[in-house]
N, C-alpha and C positions, 0 to 999 in steps of 0.2 A: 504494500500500500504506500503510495507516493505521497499522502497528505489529505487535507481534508476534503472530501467530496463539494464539502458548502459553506462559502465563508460567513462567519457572522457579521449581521449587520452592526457599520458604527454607530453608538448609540451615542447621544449629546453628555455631557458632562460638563464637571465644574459650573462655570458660571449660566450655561445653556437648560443645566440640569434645576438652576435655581428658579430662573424664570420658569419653566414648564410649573414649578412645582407652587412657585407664587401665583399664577392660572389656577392651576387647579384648586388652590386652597380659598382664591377671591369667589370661586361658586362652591365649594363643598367645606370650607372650612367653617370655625364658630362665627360668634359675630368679635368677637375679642379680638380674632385673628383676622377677620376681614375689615377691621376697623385700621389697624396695622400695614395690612398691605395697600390701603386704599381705595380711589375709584379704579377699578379693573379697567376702566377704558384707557387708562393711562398706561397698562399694565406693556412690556416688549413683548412682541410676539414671531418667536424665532420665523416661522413661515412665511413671513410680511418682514423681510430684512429691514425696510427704512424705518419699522419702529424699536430697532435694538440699536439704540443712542449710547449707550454705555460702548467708551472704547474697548474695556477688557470681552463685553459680551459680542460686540462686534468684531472682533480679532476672531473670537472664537468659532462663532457663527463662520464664518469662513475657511476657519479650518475643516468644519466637521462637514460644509455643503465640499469640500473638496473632498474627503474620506468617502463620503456618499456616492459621489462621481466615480471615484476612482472603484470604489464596490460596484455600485453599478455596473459598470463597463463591464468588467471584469467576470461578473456572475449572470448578465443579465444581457449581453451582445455576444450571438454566433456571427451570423452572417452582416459582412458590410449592410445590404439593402435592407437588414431590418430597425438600421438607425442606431447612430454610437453622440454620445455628448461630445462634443469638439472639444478639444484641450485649449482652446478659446474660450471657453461658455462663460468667464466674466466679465469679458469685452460685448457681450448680447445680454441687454436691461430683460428682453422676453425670458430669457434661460433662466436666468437668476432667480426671477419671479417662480417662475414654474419649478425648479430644481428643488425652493428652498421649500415649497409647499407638498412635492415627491419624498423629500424626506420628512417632513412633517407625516404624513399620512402612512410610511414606511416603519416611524418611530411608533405610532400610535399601533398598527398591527401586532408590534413587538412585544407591548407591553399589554395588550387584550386578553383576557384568561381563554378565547378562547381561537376556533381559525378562520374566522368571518371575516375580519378586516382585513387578514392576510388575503382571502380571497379574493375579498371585492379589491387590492390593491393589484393582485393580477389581472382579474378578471376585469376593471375598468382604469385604474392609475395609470398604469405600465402603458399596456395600448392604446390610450390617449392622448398620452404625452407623448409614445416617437411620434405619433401620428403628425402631431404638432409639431412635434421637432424636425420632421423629414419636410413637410409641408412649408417651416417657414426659411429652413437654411436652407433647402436643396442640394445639399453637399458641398454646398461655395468653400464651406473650411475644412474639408478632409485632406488637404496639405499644408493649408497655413489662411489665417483669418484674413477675411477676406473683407472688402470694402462695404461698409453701410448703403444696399444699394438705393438705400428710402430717403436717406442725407437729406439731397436736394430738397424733394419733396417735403420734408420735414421742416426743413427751414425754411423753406417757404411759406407753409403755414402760422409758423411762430409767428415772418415776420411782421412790424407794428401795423403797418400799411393792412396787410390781410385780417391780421386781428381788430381793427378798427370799422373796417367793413364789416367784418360778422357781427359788430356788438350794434351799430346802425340799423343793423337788419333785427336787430334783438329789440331795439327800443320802440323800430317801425310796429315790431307785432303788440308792443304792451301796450300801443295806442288803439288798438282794435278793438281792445275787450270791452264790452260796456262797461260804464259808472254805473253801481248799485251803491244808491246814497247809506250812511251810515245812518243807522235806526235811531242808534242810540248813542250819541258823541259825546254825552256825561260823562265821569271818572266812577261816577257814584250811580248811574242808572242802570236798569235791569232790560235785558235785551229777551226778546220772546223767545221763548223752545222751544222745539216740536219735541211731542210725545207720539211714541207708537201705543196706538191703543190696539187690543185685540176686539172679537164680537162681542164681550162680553162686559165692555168698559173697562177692563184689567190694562195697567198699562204696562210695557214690556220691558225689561230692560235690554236695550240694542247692541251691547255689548256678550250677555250670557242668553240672552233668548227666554229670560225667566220673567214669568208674570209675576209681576210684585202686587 
C-alpha cells in the first residue's frame, strides 16, 4: 500500500476556527454569551472573504482557501475537460467568491453527524461550481493567467460619464410615480389601518393567519 486512498479534508483552525464558533454561538449560545459576542451581523464570515477584516483572520483565510484548492485539485480533478482551479484563482474576484463558499459548504459536511451534506456537496456543490468554473474561464489560464477579457467593458461602465446617465434615467423614473398625498403629516396623529376581517367579523392576524 503506497499511502492513503483519501486525503483528508483541511479543516479551518486557529483564528478561522474562532469565528465559525463565534457564528455558531451568536444563534445557539445563552443570552450571556450572545450579549458578549454581539450583533451577529457584524459577526466575519469566512465564506464572504470581504467581511474577515481582522488581519490575522484574513492571513488565515487564505491560507486555508489555498489548502482547499490545493485538496481539491488533487482528490477531486481526473481528467483536464472536467475542470481544474487555475493556480491563478486569486487574481479572478469570481473564484474567490465561489472557492471560499466550496469550502465553507465542504467544512460544514465535515462536521455533520451524518452523510447528507456530504452528498448534497457532490451531488450539487462540486458540479456546479466547475460548471461555472469551465463556463467562465474557458481554459484562458491553463498555462498562465490570462488577460481580464471584460476590462474594457468594465471600465466602461464604472466610468463617471456612464454612471451619471444611469442615475438621470433613475430620477427620470421616480418622476413617474404618482403623488399619494400624506394622510396624516402630524408627528403625533394616527394614520388609518386596514384590518383583515374574516365572514365572521373575527379579525385576522396577516402575519400568523390566526383569528384573534
Amino acid at each position: 500500500m503506497t499511502g492513503s486512498l483519501a486525503a483528508p479534508f483541511p479543516m479551518p483552525t486557529d483564528e478561522l476556527e474562532k469565528a465559525y464558533n463565534d457564528l455558531f454561538l451568536a444563534v445557539n449560545g445563552d443570552e450571556e454569551t450572545k450579549r458578549r459576542i454581539g450583533n451577529p451581523l457584524l459577526l466575519p464570515r469566512p465564506w464572504d472573504p470581504p467581511t474577515c477584516t481582522r488581519l490575522a483572520l484574513r492571513r488565515e483565510l487564505w491560507a486555508w482557501l489555498e489548502a482547499v484548492v490545493t485538496w481539491f485539485n488533487h482528490e477531486y480533478v481526473w481528467d483536464l475537460n472536467g475542470g481544474i482551479i487555475p493556480a491563478c484563482w486569486p487574481q479572478h474576484p469570481h473564484l474567490v467568491h465561489e472557492i471560499a463558499v466550496l469550502a465553507d459548504q465542504r467544512r460544514r459536511a465535515s462536521v455533520d453527524t451524518t452523510s447528507g451534506s456530504l452528498e448534497e456537496w457532490h451531488r450539487y456543490c462540486v458540479p456546479a461550481f466547475l460548471e461555472r468554473l469551465k463556463a467562465r474561464t474557458k481554459g484562458a489560464c491553463d498555462d498562465r493567467h490570462a488577460t481580464w477579457p471584460a476590462k474594457a467593458r468594465v471600465g466602461r461602465y464604472a466610468d463617471p460619464a456612464s454612471r451619471s446617465a444611469r442615475e438621470d434615467l433613475f430620477e427620470a423614473d421616480l418622476k413617474t410615480i404618482p403623488t399619494i398625498p400624506d394622510l396624516d403629516p402630524s408627528p403625533g396623529g394616527s394614520r388609518p389601518r386596514l384590518r383583515l376581517i374574516d365572514a365572521d367579523g373575527g379579525t385576522i392576524d396577516p402575519s400568523t393567519g390566526e383569528i384573534l
